[in-house]
N, C-alpha and C positions, 0 to 999 in steps of 0.2 A: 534616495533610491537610484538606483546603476540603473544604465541607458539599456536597452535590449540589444538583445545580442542575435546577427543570425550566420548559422555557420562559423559562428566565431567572432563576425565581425559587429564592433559596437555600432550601431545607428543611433543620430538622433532619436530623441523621445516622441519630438512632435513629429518625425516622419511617419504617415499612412502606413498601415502593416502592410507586408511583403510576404509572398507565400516561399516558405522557406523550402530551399532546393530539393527535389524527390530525389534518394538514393537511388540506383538502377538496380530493378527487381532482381532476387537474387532466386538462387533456384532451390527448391522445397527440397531436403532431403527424404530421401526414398521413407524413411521410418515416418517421416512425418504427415506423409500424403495424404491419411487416411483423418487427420484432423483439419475439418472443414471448420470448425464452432467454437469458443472456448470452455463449451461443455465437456468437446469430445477427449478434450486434455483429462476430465476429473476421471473421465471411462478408461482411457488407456493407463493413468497413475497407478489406477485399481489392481490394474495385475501385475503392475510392477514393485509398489511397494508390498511390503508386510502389513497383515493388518489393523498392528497396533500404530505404524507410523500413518497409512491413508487417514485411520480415522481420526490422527490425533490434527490430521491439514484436514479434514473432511469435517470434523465433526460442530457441535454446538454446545450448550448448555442442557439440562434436564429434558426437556419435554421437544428441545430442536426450533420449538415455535421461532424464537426471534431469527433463526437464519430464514424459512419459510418464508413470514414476515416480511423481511427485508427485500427478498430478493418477489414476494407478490405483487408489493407496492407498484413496481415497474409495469405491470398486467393490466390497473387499475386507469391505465394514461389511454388514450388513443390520438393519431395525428390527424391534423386537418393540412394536409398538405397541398399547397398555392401552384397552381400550373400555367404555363407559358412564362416561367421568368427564368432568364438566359443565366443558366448554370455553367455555366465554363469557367475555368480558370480555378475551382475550386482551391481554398487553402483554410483546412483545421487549427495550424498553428493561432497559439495563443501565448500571451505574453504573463508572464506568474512571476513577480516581485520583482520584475526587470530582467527577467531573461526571457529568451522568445525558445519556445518548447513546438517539437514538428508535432504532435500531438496533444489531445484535450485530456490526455489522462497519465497515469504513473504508475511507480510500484511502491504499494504502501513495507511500512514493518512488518516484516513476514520471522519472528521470532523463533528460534531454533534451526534455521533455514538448510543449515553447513550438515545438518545431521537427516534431513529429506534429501538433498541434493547435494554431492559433491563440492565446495567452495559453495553454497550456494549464494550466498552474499556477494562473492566477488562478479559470481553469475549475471546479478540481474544489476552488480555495479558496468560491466561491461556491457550489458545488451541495452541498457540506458542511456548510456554514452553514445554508442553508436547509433543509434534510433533518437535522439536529442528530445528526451521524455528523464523526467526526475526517476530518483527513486529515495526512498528512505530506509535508513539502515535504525534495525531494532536492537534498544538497548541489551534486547534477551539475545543478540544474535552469538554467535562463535568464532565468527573470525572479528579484528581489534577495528577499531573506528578509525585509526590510523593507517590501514594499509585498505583499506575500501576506497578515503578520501585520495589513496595514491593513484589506484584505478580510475576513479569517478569525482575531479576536482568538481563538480557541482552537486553531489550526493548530500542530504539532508539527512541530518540526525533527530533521532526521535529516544526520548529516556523515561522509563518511568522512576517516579522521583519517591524517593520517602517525604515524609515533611520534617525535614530534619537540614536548617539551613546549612550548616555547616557542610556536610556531607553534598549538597545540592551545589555550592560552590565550586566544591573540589571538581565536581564532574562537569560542568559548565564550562571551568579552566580549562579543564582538558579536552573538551570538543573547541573550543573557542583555538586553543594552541595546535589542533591540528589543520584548521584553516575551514570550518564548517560555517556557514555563511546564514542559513537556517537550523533551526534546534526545531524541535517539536517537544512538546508536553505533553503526556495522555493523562487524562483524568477520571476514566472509568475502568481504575484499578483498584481500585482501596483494599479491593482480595481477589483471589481467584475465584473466579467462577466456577459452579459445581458440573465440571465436567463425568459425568456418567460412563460416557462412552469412554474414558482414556482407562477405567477399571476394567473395565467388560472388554476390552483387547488387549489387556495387559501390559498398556504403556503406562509408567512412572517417571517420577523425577527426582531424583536421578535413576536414573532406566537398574534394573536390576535385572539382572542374568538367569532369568526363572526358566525350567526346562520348555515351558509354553513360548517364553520371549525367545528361547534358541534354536527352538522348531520352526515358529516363523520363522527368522532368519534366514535357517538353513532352507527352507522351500521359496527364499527368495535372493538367491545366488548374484542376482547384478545389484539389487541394493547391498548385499552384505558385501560382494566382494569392491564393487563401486563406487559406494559411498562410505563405509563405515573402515574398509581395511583400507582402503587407497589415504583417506584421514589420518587413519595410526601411524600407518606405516611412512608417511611422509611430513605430516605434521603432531604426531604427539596426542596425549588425547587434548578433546574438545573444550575447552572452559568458557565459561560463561564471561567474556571478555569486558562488556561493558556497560554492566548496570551501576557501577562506582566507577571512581576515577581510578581506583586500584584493581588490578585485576579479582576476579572473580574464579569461584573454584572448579575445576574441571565437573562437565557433563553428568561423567559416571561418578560422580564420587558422593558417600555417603553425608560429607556437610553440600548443604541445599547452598540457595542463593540467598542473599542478603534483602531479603523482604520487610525488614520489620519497619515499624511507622510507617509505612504506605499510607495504613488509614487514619494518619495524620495531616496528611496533604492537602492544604486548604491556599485557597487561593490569595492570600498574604502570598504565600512562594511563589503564584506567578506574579504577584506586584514585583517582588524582590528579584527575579530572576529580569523582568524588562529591568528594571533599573541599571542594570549586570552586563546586560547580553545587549552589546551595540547592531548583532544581526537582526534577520526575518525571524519574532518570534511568531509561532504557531501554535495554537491550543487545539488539539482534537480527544477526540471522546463524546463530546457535546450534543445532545438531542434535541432539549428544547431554546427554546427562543431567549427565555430569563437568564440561562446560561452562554448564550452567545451574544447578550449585551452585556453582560460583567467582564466575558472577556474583550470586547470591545472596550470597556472602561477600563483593563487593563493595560489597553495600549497593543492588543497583541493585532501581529498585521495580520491573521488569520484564523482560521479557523476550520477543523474538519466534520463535518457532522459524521457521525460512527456509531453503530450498535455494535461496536469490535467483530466481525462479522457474526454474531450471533454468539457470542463466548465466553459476556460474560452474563447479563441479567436476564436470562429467559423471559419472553413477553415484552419483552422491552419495544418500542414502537420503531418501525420503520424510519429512518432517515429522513426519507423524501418526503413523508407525509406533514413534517416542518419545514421543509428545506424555503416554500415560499415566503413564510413568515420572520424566517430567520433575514431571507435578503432584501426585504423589506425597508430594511434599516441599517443595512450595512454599511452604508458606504465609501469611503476608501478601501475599508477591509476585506479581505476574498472570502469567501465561506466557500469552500467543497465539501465532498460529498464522496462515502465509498459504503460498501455493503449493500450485497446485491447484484451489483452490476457486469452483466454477463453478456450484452450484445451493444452494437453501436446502435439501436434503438435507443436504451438505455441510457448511453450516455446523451442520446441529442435529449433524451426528455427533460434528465437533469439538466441541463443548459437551457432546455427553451423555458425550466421554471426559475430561473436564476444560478443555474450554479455557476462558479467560475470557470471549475476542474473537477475532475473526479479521481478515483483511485482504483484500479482490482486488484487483486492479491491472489488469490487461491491460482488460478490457471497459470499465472506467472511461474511459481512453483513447480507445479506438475510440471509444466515444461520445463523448467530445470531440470526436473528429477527424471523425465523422461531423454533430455537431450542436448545435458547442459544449456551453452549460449545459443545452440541453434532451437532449440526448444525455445525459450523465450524469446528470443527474436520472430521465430514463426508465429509466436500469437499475437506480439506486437503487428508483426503487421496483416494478420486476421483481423483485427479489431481495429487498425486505423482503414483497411479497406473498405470493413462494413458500414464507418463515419463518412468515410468517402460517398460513398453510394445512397446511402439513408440522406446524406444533404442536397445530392441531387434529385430525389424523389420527395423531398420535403420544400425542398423549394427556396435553398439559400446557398452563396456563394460562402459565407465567412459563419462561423459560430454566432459570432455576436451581432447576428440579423435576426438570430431567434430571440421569438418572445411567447409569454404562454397561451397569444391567441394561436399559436401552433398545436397545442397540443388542448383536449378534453378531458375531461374527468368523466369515464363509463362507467365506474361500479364503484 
């Protein structure tokens, strides 16, 4: 394991953590003024995008339950917050497989990204970098896993895998050959989930050109001229860059993605991919507890707990409602945690029940899509202020002061 790192610089392992230097506040762009919350990102998306793309970032599975779900479970906590202990000095930073991150959280795989937001992958490769928070780049994404890790030499790759070793190899290669340090593995693919809502606004895959999909469009003039012609006209169309080691076929185009055996994928291939892959592997998708001690028996250094934000198994159970039992028994291993999480409430509670880290995805997005790098960076640090403030009012200097006599269980 690499020593941590802050600001660049390697420290001893055994040195006491060091609250990693605060960037000098930078000033809100006028557009962005009126987002206080990382809700108010999904409100303003709304009228920006068309509404086959909001709902196809907005939406869930069948009945919607498991996003609901996910994100009530956080309702369900209340704080018992400790007074009179001298909070100064606060520092969030945490340390995740030997790098020291200014933040307790990141940007998960956010798949089709480049097609919601301009470059959006390089987007939130850039406002990661500078904000010293990960992000992970999705094998469905559209710009290449090689010119992201050019932007963001600490960017994690995440793949979904057929069960097909051969093929699993080749792609391994080629994230290992562009210098990826962490892979991820999802395992709550084996199909797509029966999205409802991508029918009923008229979003496909590959998108087709139906007079309803070109009326949106046309009533939505800064996505079409913004995101969709600024793409053509300067990079070509969009393809599906890195679900193989081989490229994949453009966006619009009538042959689909290369899905088949997915629901072949059995955990042999993450035996065989540790054996392979000398980095940080990670296993996410995982719910229950039987599932995050095989991948523990796999050797994996991680682990993400994930209802895919609600996207793929409808009813599927909230993250957090495992999350204690999962870290139980962890130990060396990280378990985090995303789905749901939309205030620094949120994330202190995940942490004071074990988590290591956490993940959000959607707001990240929207703010792309509403303002490029300045958009994600504005809710990067929304959300590391609300951490700031919620640790002071809870009653601890460092994350890892929390424990779950902080927090109750009210309903």
């Amino acid at each position: 394991m690499k020593n941590p790192t802050i600001n660049g610089v390697t420290t001893d392992a055994a040195d006491p953590p060091q609250a990693l230097s605060k960037p000098a506040p930078a000033a809100v762009p006028r557009a962005l003024r009126d987002l206080l919350a990382l809700d108010d990102f999904e409100r303003h998306a709304k009228r920006v995008l068309p509404p086959m793309i909001f709902q196809y970032v907005a939406g869930g599975v069948e009945t919607q339950t498991s996003v609901r779900t996910a994100r009530d479970a956080y309702g369900r906590y209340a704080f018992l917050p400790r007074m009179f202990v001298d909070v100064s000095g606060r520092d969030q930073g945490v340390t995740l497989f030997g790098q020291r991150y200014a933040h307790p959280f990141g940007i998960p795989p956010l798949g089709g990204s480049a097609f919601v937001a301009y470059r959006g992958d390089l987007r939130f490769a850039e406002a990661a970098r500078r904000r010293e928070i990960p992000m992970i780049l999705s094998a469905s994404a559209l710009i290449t896993l090689e010119d992201v890790i050019a932007e963001n030499p600490h960017a994690w790759f995440q793949a979904y895998l057929a069960g097909d070793q051969p093929r699993i190899d080749r792609l391994v290669e080629r994230v290992e050959r562009a210098g990826y340090e962490t892979l991820v593995v999802t395992g709550d693919t084996p199909m797509l989930g029966n999205r409802e809502h991508n029918i009923r606004s008229g979003f496909s895959m590959p998108i087709r050109m139906t007079p309803g999909v070109m009326w949106q469009s046309a009533l939505h003039p800064r996505w079409l001229l913004g995101t969709v012609a600024q793409t053509f006209l300067k990079h070509g169309a969009p393809h599906f860059e890195n679900t193989d080691a081989e490229r994949g076929p453009p966006m619009m185009s009538k042959k689909v993605r290369n899905t088949n055996k997915r629901d072949e994928l059995a955990w042999r291939h993450v035996e065989a991919i540790r054996k392979r892959w000398k980095g940080n592997l990670v296993v996410k998708g995982l719910m229950t507890p039987a599932d995050v001690r095989i991948a523990q028996s796999c050797g994996a250094d991680g682990v993400i707990l994930s209802n895919h934000g609600g996207r793929q198994l409808d009813y599927a159970i909230a993250p957090l409602e495992t999350l204690e039992e999962c870290v139980s028994f962890k130990k060396d291993m990280k378990v985090m945690i995303d789905s749901g999480i939309r205030r620094g409430t949120d994330v202190i509670k995940a942490m004071a029940l074990g988590a290591d880290f956490v993940f959000v995805g959607r707001p990240f997005l929207y703010g792309a899509a509403l303002a490029g790098v300045d958009g994600v960076l504005h809710a990067i640090r929304i959300l590391g202020d609300e951490i700031d403030r919620d640790m002071a009012l809870v009653g601890v200097k460092r994350l890892d002061e929390l424990t779950p006599e902080h927090v109750r269980r009210v309903a």
